[in-house]
HTML snippet that shows the backbone in 3Dmol.js (N, CA, C, O; Angstrom):
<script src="https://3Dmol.org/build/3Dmol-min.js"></script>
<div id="view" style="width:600px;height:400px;position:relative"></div>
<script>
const pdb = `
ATOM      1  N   UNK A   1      51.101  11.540 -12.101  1.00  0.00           N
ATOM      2  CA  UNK A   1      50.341  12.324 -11.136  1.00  0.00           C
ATOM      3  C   UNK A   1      48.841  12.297 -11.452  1.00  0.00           C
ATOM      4  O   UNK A   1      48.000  12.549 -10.590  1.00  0.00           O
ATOM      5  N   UNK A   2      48.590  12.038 -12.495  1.00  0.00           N
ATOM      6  CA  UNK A   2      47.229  12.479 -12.763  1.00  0.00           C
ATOM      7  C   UNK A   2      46.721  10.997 -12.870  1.00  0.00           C
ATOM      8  O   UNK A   2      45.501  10.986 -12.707  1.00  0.00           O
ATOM      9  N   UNK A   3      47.132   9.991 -13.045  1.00  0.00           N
ATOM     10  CA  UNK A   3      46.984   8.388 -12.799  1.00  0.00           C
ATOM     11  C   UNK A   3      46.334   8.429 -11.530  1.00  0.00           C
ATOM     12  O   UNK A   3      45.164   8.177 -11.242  1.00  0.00           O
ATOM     13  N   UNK A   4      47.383   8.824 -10.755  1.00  0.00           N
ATOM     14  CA  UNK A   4      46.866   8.431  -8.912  1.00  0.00           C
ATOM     15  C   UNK A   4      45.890   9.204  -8.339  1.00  0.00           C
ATOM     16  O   UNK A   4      45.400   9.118  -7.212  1.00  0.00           O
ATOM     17  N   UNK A   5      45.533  10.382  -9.715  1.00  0.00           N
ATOM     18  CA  UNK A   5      44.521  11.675  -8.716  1.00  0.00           C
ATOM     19  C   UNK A   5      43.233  11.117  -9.585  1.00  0.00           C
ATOM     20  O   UNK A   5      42.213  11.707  -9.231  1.00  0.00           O
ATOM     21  N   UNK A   6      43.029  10.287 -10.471  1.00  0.00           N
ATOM     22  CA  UNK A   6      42.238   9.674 -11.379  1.00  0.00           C
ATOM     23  C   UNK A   6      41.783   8.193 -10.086  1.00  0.00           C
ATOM     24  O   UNK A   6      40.791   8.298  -9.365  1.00  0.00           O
ATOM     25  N   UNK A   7      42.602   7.090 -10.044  1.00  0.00           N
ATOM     26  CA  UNK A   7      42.267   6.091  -9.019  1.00  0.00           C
ATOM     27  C   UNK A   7      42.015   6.590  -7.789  1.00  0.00           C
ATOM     28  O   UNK A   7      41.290   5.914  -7.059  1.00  0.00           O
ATOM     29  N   UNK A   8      42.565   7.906  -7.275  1.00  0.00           N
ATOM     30  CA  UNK A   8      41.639   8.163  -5.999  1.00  0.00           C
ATOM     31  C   UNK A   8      40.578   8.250  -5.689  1.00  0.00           C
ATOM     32  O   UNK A   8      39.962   7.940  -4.670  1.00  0.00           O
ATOM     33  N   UNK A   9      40.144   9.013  -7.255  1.00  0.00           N
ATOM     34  CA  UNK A   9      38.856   8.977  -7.484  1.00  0.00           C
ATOM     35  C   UNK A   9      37.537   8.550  -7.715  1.00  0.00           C
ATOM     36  O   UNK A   9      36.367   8.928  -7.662  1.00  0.00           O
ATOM     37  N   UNK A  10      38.593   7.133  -8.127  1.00  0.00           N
ATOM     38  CA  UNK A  10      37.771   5.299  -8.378  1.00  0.00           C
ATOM     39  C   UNK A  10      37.367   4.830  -7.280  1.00  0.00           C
ATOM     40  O   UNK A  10      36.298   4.354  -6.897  1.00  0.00           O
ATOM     41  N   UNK A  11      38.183   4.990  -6.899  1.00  0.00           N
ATOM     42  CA  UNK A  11      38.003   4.390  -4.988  1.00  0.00           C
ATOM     43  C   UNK A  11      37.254   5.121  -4.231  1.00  0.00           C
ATOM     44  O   UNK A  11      36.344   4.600  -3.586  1.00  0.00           O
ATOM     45  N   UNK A  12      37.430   6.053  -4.194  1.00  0.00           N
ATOM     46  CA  UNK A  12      36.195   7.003  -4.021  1.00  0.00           C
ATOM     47  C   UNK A  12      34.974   6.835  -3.951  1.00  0.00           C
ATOM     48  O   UNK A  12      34.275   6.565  -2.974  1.00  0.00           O
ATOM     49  N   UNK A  13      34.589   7.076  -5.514  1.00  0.00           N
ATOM     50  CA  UNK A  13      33.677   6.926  -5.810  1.00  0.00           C
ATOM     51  C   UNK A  13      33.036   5.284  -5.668  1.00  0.00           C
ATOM     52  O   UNK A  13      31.807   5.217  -5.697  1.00  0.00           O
ATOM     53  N   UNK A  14      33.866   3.867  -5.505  1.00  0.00           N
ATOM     54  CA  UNK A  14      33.081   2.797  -5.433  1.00  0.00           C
ATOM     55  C   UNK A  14      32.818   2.855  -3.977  1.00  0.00           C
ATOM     56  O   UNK A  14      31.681   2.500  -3.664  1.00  0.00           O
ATOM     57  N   UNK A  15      33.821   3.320  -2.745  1.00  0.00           N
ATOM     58  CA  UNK A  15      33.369   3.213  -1.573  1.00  0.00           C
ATOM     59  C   UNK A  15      31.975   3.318  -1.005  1.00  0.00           C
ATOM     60  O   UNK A  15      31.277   2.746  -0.168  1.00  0.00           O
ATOM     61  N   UNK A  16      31.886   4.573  -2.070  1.00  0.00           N
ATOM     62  CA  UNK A  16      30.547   5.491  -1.520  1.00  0.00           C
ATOM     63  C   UNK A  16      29.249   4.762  -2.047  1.00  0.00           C
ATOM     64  O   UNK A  16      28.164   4.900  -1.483  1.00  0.00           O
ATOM     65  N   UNK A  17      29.431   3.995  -3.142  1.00  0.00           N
ATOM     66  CA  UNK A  17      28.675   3.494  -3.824  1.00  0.00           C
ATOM     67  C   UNK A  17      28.493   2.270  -2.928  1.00  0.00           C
ATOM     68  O   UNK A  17      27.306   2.079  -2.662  1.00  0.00           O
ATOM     69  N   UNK A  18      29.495   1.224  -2.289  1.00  0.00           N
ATOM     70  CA  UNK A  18      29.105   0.055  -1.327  1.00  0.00           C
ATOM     71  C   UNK A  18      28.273   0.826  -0.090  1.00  0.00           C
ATOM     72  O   UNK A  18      27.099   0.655   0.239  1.00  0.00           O
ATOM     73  N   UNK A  19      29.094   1.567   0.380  1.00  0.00           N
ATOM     74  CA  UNK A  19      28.402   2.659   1.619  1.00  0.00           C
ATOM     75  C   UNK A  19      26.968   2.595   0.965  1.00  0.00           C
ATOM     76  O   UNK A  19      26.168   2.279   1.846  1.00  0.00           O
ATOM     77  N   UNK A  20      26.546   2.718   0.144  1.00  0.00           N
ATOM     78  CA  UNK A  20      24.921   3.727  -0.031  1.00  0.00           C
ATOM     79  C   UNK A  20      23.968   2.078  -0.007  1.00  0.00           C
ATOM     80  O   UNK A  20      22.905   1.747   0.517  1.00  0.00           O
ATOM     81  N   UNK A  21      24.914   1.402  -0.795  1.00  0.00           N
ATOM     82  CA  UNK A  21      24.163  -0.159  -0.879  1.00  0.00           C
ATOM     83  C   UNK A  21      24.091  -0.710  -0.034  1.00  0.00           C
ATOM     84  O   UNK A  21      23.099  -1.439  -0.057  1.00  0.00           O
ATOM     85  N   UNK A  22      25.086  -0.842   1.450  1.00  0.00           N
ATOM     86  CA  UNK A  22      25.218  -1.827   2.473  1.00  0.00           C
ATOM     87  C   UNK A  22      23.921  -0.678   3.309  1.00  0.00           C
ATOM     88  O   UNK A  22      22.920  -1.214   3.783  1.00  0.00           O
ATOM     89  N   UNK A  23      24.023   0.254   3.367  1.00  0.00           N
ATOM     90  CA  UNK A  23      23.045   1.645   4.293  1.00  0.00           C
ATOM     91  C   UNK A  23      21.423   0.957   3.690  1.00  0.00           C
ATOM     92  O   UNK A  23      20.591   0.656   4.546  1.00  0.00           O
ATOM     93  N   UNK A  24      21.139   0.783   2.413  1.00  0.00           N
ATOM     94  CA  UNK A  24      19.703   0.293   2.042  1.00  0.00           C
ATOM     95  C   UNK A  24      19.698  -0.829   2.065  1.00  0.00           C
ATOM     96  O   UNK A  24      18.598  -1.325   1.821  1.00  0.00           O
ATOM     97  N   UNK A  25      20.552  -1.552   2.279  1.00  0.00           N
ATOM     98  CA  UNK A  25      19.997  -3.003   2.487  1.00  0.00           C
ATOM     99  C   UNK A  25      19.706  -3.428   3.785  1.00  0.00           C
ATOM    100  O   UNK A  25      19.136  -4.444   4.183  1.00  0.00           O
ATOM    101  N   UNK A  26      20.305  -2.260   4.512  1.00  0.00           N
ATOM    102  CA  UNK A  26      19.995  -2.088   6.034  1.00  0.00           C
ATOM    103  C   UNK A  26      18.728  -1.269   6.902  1.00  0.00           C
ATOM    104  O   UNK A  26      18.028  -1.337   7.912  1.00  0.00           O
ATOM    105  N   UNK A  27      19.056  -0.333   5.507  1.00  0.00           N
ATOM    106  CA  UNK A  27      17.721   0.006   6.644  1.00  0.00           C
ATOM    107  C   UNK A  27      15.689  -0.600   5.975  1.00  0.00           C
ATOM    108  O   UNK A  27      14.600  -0.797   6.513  1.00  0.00           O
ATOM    109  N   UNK A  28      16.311  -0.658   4.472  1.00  0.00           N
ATOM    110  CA  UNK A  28      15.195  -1.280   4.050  1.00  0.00           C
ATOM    111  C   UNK A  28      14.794  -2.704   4.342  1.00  0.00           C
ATOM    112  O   UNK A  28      15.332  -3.757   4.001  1.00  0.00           O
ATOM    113  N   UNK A  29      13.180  -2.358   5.414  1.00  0.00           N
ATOM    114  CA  UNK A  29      13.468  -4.199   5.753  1.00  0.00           C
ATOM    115  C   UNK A  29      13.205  -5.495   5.220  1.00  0.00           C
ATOM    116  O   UNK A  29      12.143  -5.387   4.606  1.00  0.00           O
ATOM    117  N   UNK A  30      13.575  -6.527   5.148  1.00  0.00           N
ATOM    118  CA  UNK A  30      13.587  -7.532   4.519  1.00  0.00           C
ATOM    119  C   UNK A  30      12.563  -8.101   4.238  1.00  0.00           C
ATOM    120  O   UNK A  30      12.644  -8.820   3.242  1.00  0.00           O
ATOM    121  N   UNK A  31      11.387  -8.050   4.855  1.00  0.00           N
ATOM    122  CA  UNK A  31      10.374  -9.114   5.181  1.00  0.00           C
ATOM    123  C   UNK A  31       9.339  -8.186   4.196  1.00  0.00           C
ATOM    124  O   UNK A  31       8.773  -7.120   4.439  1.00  0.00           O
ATOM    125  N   UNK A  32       9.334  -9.060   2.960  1.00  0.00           N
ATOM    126  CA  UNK A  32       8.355  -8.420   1.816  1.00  0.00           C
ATOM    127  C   UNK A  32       7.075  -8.276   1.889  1.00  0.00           C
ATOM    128  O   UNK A  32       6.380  -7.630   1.105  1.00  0.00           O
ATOM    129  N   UNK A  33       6.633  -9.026   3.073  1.00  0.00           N
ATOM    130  CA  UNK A  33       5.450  -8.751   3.913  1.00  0.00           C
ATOM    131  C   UNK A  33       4.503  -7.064   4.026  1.00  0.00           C
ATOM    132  O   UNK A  33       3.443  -6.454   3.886  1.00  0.00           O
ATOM    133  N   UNK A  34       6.153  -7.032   4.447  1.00  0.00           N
ATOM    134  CA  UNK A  34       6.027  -5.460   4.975  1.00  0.00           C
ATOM    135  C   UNK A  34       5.842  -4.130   3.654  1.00  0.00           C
ATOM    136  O   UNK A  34       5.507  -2.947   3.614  1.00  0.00           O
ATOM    137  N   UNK A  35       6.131  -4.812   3.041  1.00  0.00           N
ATOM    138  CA  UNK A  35       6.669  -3.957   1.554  1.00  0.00           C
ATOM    139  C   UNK A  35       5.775  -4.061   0.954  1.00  0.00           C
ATOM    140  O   UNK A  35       5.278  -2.993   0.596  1.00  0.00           O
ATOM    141  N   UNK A  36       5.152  -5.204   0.557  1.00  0.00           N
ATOM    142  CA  UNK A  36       4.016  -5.267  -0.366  1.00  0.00           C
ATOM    143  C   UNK A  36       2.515  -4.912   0.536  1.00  0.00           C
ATOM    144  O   UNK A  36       1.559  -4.578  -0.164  1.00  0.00           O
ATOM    145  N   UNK A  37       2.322  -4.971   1.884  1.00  0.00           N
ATOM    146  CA  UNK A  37       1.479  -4.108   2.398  1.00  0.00           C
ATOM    147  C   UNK A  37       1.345  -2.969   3.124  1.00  0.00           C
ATOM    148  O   UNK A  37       0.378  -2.554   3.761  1.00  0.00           O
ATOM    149  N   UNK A  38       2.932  -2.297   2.877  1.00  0.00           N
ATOM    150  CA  UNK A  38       2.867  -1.043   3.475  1.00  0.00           C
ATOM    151  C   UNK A  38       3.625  -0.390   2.711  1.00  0.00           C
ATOM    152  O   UNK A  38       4.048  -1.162   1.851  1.00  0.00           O
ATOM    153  N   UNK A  39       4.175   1.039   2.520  1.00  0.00           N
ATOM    154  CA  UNK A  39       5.015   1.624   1.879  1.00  0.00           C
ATOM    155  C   UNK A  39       6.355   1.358   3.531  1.00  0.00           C
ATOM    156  O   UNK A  39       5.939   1.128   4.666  1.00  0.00           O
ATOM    157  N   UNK A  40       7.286   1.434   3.309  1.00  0.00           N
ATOM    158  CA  UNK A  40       8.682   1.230   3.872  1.00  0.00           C
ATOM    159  C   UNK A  40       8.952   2.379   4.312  1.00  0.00           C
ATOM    160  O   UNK A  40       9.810   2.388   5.195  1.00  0.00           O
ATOM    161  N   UNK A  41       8.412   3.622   3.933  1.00  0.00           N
ATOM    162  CA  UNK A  41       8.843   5.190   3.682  1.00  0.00           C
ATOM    163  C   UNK A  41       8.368   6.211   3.872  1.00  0.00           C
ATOM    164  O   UNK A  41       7.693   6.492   2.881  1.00  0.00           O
ATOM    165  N   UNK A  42       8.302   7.268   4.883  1.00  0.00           N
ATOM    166  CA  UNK A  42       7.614   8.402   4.949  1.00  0.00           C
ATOM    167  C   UNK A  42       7.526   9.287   3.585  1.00  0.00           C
ATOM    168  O   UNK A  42       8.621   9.625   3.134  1.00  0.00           O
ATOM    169  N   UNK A  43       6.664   9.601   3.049  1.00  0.00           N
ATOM    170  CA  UNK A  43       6.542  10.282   1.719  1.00  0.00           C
ATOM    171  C   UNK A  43       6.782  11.968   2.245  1.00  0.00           C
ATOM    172  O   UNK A  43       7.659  12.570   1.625  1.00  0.00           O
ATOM    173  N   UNK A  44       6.379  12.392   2.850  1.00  0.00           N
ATOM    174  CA  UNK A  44       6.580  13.749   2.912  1.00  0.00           C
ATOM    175  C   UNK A  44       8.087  14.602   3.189  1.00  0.00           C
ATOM    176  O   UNK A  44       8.944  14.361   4.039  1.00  0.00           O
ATOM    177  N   UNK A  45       8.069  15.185   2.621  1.00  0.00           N
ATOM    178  CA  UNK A  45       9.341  16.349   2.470  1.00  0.00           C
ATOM    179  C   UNK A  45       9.719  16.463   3.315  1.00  0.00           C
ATOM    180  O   UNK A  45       8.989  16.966   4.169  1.00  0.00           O
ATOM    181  N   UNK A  46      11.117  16.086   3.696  1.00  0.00           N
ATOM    182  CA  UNK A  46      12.037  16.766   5.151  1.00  0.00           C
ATOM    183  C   UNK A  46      11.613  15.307   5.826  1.00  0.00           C
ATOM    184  O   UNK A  46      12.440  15.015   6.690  1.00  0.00           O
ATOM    185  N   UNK A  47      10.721  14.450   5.707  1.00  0.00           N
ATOM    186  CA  UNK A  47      10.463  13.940   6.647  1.00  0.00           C
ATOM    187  C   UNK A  47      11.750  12.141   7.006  1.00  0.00           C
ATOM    188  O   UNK A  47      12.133  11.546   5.999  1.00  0.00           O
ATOM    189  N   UNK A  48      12.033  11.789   7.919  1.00  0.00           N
ATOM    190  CA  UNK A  48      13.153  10.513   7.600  1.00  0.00           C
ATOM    191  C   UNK A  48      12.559   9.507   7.961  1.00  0.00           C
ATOM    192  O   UNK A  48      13.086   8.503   7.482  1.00  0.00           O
ATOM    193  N   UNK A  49      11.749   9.309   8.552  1.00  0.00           N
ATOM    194  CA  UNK A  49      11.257   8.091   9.058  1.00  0.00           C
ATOM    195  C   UNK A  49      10.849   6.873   8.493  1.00  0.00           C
ATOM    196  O   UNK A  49       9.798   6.633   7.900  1.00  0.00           O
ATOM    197  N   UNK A  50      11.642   6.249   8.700  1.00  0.00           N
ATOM    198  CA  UNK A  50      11.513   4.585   8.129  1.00  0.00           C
ATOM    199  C   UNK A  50      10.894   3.384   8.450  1.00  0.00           C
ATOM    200  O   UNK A  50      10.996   3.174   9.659  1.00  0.00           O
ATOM    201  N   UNK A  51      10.245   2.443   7.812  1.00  0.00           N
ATOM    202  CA  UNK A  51       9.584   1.289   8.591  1.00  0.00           C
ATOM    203  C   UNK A  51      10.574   0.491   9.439  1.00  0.00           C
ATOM    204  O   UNK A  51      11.723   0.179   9.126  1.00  0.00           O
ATOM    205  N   UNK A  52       9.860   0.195  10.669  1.00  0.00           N
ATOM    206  CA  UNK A  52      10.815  -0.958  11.226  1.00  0.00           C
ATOM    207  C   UNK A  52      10.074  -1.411  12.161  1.00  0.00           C
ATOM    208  O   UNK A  52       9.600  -0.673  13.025  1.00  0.00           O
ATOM    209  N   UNK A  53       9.812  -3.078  12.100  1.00  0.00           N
ATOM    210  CA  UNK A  53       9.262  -3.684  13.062  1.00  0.00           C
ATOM    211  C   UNK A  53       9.277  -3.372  14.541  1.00  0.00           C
ATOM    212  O   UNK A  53      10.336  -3.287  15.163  1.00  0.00           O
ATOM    213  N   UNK A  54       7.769  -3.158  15.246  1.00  0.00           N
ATOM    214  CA  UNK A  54       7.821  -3.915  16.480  1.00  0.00           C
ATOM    215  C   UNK A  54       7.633  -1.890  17.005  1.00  0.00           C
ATOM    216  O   UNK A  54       7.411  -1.495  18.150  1.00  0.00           O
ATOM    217  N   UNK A  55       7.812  -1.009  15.770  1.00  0.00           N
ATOM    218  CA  UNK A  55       8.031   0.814  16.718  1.00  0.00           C
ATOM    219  C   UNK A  55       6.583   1.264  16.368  1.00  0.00           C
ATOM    220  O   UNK A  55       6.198   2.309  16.892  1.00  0.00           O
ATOM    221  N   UNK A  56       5.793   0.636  15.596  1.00  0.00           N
ATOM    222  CA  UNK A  56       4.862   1.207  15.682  1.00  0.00           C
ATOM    223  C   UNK A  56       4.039   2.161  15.447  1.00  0.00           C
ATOM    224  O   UNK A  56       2.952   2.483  15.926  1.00  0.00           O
ATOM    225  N   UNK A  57       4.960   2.724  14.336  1.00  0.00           N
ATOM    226  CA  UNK A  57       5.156   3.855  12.967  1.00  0.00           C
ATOM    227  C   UNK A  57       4.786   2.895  12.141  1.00  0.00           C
ATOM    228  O   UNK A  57       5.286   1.773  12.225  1.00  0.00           O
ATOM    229  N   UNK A  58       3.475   3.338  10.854  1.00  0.00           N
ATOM    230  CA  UNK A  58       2.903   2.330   9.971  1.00  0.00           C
ATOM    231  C   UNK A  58       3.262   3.186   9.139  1.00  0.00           C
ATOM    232  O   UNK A  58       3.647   4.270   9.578  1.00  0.00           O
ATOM    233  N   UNK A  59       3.238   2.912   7.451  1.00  0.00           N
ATOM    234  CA  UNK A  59       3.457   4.178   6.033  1.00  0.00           C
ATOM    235  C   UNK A  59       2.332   3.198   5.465  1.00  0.00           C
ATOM    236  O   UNK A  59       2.356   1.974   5.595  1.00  0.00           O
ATOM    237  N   UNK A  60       1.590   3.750   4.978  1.00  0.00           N
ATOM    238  CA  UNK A  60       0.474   3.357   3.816  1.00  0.00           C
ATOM    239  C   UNK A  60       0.904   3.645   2.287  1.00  0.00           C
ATOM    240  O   UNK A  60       1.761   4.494   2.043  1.00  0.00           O
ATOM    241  N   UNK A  61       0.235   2.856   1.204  1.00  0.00           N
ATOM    242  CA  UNK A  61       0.941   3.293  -0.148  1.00  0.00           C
ATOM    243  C   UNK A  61      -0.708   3.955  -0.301  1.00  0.00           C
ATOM    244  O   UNK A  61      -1.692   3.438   0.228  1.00  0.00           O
ATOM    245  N   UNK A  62      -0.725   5.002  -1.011  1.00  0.00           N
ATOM    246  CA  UNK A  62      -1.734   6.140  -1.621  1.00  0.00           C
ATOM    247  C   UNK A  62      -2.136   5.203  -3.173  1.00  0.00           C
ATOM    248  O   UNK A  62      -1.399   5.303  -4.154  1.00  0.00           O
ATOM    249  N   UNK A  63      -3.230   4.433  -3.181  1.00  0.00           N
ATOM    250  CA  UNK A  63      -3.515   3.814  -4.480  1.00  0.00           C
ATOM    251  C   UNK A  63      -3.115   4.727  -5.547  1.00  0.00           C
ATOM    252  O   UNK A  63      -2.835   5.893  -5.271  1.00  0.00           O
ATOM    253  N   UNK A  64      -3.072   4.331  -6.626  1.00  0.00           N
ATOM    254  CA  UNK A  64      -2.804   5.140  -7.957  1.00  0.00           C
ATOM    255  C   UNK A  64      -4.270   5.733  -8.402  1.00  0.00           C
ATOM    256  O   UNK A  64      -4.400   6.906  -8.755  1.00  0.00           O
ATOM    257  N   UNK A  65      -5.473   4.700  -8.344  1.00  0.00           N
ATOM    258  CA  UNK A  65      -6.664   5.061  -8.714  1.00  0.00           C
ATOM    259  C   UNK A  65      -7.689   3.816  -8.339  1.00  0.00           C
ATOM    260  O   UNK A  65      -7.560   2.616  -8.582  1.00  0.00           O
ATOM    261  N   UNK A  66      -8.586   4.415  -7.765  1.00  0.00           N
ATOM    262  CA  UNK A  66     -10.125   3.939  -7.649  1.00  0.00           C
ATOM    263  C   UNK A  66     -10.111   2.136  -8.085  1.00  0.00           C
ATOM    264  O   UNK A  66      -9.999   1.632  -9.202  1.00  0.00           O
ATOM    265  N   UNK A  67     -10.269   1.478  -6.757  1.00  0.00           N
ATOM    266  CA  UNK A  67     -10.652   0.005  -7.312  1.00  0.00           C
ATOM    267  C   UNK A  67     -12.057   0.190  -8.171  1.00  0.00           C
ATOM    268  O   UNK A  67     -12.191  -0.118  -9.356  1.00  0.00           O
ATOM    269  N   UNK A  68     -12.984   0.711  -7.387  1.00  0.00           N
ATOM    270  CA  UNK A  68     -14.196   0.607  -7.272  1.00  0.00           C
ATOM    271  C   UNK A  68     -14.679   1.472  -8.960  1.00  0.00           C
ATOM    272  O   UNK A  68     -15.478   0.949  -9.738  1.00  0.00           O
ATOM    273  N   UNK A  69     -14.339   2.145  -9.094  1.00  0.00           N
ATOM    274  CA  UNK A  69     -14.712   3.112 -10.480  1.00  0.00           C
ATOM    275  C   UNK A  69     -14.646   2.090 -12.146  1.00  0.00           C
ATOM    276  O   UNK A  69     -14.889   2.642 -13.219  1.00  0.00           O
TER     277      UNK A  69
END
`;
const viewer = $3Dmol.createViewer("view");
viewer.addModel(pdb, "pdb");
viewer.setStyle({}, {cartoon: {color: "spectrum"}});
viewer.zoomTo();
viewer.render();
</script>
């Protein structure tokens, strides 16, 4: 009994784990273009909005610090 309530739990838990991987490989987009000159990701709290070609929603990355200094 405790075998099968143990592998339910395997399975389980890898489903969710393909689920979360096939979900970001989907919604994060491919074209590194996009990635290396934009952030992919709304930064603010609560907020969901994701990059995706062609909608017209841009995300900027916030430098770390000062080229110029």
């Amino acid at each position: 009994m405790v075998v099968e309530v143990v592998l339910v739990i395997v399975v389980v838990v890898v489903v969710v784990v393909v689920v979360v991987v096939v979900v970001v490989v989907v919604v994060v987009p491919s074209d590194s273009n996009h990635i290396g000159a934009m952030g992919a990701a709304c930064s603010i709290a609560g907020c969901t909005n994701r990059f995706k070609a062609g909608s017209g929603i841009n995300f900027y990355k916030i430098p770390k610090k000062n080229k110029n200094k």
